[in-house]
C-alpha positions in Angstrom: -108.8 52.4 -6.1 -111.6 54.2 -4.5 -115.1 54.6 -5.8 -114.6 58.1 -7.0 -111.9 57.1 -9.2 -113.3 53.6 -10.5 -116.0 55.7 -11.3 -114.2 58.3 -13.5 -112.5 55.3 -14.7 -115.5 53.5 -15.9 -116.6 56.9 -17.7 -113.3 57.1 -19.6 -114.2 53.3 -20.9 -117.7 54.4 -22.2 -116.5 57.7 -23.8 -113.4 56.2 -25.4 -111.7 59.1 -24.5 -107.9 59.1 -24.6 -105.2 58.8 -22.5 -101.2 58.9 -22.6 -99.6 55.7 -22.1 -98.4 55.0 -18.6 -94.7 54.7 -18.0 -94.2 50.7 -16.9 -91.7 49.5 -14.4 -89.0 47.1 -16.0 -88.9 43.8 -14.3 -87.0 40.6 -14.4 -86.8 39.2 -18.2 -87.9 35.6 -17.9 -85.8 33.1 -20.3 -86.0 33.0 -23.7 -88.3 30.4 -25.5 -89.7 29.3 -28.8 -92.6 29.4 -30.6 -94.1 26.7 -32.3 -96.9 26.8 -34.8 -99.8 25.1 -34.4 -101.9 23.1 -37.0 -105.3 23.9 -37.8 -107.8 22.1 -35.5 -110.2 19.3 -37.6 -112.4 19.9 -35.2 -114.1 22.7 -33.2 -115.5 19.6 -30.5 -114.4 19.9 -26.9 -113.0 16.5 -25.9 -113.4 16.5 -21.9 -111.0 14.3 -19.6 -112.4 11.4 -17.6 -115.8 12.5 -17.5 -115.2 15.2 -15.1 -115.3 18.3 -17.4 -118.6 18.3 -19.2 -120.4 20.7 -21.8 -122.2 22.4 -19.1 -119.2 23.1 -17.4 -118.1 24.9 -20.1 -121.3 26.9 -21.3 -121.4 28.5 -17.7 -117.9 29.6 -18.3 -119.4 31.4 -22.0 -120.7 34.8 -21.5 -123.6 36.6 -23.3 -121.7 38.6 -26.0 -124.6 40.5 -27.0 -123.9 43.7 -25.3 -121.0 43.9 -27.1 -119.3 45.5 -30.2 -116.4 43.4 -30.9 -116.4 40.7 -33.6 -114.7 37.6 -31.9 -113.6 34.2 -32.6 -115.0 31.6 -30.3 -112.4 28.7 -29.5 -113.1 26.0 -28.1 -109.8 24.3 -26.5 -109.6 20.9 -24.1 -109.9 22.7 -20.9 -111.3 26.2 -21.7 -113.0 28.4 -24.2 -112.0 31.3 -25.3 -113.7 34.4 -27.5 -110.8 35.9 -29.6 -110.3 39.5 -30.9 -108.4 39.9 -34.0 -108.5 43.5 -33.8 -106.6 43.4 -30.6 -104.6 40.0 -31.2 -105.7 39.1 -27.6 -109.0 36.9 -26.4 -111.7 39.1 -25.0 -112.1 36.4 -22.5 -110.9 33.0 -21.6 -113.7 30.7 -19.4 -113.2 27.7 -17.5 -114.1 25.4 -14.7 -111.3 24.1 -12.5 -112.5 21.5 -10.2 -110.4 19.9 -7.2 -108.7 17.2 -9.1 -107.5 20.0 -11.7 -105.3 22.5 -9.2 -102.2 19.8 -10.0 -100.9 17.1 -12.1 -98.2 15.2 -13.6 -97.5 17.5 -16.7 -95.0 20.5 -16.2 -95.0 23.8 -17.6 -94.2 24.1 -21.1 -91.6 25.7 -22.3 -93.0 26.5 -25.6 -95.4 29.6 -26.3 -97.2 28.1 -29.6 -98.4 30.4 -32.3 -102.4 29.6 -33.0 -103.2 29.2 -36.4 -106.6 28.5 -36.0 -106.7 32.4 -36.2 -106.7 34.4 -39.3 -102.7 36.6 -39.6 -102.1 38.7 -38.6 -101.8 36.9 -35.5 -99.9 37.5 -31.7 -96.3 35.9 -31.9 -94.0 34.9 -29.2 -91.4 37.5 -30.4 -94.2 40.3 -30.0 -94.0 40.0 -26.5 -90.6 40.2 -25.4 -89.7 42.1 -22.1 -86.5 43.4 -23.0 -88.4 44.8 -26.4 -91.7 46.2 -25.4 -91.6 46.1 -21.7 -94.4 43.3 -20.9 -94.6 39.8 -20.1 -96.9 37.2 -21.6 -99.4 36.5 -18.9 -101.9 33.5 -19.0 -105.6 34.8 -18.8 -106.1 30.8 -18.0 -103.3 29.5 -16.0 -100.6 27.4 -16.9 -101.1 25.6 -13.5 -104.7 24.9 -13.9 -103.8 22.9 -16.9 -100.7 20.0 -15.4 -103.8 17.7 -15.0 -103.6 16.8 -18.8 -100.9 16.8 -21.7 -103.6 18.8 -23.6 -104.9 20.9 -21.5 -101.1 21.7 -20.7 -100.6 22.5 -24.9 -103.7 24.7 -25.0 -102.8 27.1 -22.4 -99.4 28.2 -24.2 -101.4 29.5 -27.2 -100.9 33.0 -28.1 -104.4 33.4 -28.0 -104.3 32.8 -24.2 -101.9 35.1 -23.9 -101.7 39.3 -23.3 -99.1 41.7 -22.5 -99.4 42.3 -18.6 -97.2 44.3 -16.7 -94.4 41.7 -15.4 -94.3 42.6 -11.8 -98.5 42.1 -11.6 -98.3 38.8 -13.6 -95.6 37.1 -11.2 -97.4 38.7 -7.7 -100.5 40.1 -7.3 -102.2 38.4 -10.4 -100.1 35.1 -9.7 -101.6 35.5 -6.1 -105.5 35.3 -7.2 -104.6 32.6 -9.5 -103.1 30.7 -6.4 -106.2 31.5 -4.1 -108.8 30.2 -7.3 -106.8 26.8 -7.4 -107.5 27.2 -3.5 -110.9 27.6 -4.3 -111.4 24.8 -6.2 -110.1 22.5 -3.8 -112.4 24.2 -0.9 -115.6 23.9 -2.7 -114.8 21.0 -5.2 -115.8 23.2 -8.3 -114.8 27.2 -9.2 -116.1 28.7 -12.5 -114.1 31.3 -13.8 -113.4 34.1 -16.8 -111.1 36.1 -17.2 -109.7 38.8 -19.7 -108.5 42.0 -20.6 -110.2 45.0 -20.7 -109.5 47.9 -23.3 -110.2 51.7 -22.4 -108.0 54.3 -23.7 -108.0 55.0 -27.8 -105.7 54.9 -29.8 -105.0 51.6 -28.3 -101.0 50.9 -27.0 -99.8 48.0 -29.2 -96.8 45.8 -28.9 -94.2 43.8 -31.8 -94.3 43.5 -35.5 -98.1 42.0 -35.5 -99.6 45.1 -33.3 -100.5 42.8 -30.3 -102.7 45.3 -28.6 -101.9 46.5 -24.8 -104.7 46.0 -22.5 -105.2 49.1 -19.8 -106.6 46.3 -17.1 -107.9 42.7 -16.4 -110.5 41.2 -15.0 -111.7 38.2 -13.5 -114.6 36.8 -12.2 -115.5 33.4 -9.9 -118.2 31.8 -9.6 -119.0 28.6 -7.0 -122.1 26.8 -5.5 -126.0 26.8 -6.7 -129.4 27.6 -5.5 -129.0 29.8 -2.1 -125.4 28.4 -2.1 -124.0 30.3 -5.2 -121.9 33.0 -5.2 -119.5 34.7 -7.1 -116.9 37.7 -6.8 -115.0 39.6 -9.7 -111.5 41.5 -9.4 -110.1 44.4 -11.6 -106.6 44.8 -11.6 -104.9 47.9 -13.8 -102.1 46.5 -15.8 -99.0 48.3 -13.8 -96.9 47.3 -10.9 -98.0 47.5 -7.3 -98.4 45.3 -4.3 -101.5 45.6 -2.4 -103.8 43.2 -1.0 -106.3 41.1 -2.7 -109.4 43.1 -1.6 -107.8 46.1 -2.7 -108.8 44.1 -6.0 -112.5 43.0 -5.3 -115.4 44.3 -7.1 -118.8 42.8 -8.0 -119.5 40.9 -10.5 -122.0 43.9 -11.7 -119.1 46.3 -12.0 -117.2 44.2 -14.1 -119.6 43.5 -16.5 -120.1 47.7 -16.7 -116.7 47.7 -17.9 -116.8 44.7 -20.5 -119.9 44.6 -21.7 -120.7 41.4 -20.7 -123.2 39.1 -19.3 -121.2 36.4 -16.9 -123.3 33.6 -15.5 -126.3 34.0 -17.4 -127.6 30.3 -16.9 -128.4 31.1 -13.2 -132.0 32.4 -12.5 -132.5 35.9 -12.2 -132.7 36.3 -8.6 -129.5 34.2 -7.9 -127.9 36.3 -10.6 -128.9 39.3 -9.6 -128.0 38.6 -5.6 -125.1 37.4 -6.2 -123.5 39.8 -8.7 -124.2 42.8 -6.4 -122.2 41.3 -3.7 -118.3 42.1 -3.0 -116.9 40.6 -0.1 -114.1 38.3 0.0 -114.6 37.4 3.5 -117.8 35.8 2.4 -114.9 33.6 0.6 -113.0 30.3 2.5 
């Protein structure tokens, strides 16, 4: 995407203006599995693993909302936090910090996509995303495999409210491929903050199953390492349709991705870190 068309792109998002749906590409369907409800939390504390996860981990990972229209749920889970939409019966964002230790474990991918019922119905389902059905995988906003480090953390990222419909041949390469290179991150620098999420730009919105999971028109992510003069941080948009192109066909700043959502990412860092390294978009600057 050039900048003449991320441009016209961006204008769409602020005028709401709308668009036919896309035609999507059918892929592979993935096996069936179950879904498995999931009891109302007793608390809304964070319990952190071994010390190495700690609050300010997490509040780095929380952006400034304010900006924004939507009326979201924040949930806090063992290894992220997420904002959730029920309008759109998908999070807004999902934050986290995966540090060196976190890229592996002894705890397998679940099997189980678990209904949340810490959220008001209606509520996503695992039978409202079904590939043969509606055309779209469920893809993880945080990662499956950022979570084998803990049985928890493992549970958490199967929630529905995790989850979006994503385009299957993006969510098992080229999204699956910056998910791979953040875990590579993390074990480069020690420490990788991230957020991710969908974004939302053509009205009426495209919506999926019985419970009107909505259809996001792109994702975003953005990652954030270092402090002081050693900070920086990078953000990708990826539209939510087939194609294999190379990361940096991805990369935008930071800045551009919080043009499209609204959002304020990294707000603890002092203005003039913020500011310098939000303009910048270079993944060579990137090990």
């Amino acid at each position: 995407m050039n900048h003449v068309q991320l441009a016209a792109l961006c204008f769409l998002f602020l005028s709401c203006q709308r668009r036919p749906s896309s035609q999507f590409a059918s892929a592979t369907a993935h096996a069936e599995e179950s879904t498995v409800a999931v009891p109302h939390s007793e608390t809304d504390e964070t319990t952190f693993s071994d010390g190495e996860l700690t609050q300010e981990d997490f509040d780095r990972v929380t952006p400034d909302a304010s900006n924004t229209t939507e009326k979201t749920m924040l949930l806090k889970r063992y290894s992220y936090v997420t904002a959730y939409n029920p309008e759109t019966r998908c999070p807004a964002w999902v934050g986290w910090t995966l540090t060196a230790a976190h890229t592996d474990g002894p705890y397998p991918r679940l099997k189980k996509f678990l209904e949340d019922k810490d959220v008001p119905q209606p509520r996503a389902l695992y039978s409202d995303i079904r590939e043969s059905r509606c055309g779209y995988q469920r893809g993880h906003m945080c990662p499956a495999a950022d979570n084998k480090w803990a049985e928890q953390a493992q549970h958490d990222a199967f929630l529905m409210t995790n989850i979006c419909p994503q385009d299957g041949d993006l969510n098992q390469n080229d999204w699956e491929e910056l998910e791979e290179k953040c875990r590579d991150w993390a074990k480069a620098y020690g420490k990788v903050h991230i957020v991710a999420g969908p974004i939302f730009i053509h009205q009426p919105r495209r919506t999926v199953g019985e419970n009107h999971v909505a259809v996001p028109d792109a994702f975003f992510k953005v990652v954030l390492v270092g402090e002081g003069s050693k900070a920086k941080a990078i953000g990708f948009f990826y539209e939510n349709e087939d194609g294999r192109h190379p990361m940096s066909h991805y990369v935008r700043s930071v800045d551009e991705i919080e043009d499209f959502t609204r959002l304020d990412f990294f707000h603890h860092l002092d203005d003039e870190t913020e500011n310098r390294i939000e303009a910048r978009s270079d993944l060579r600057d990137w090990r």
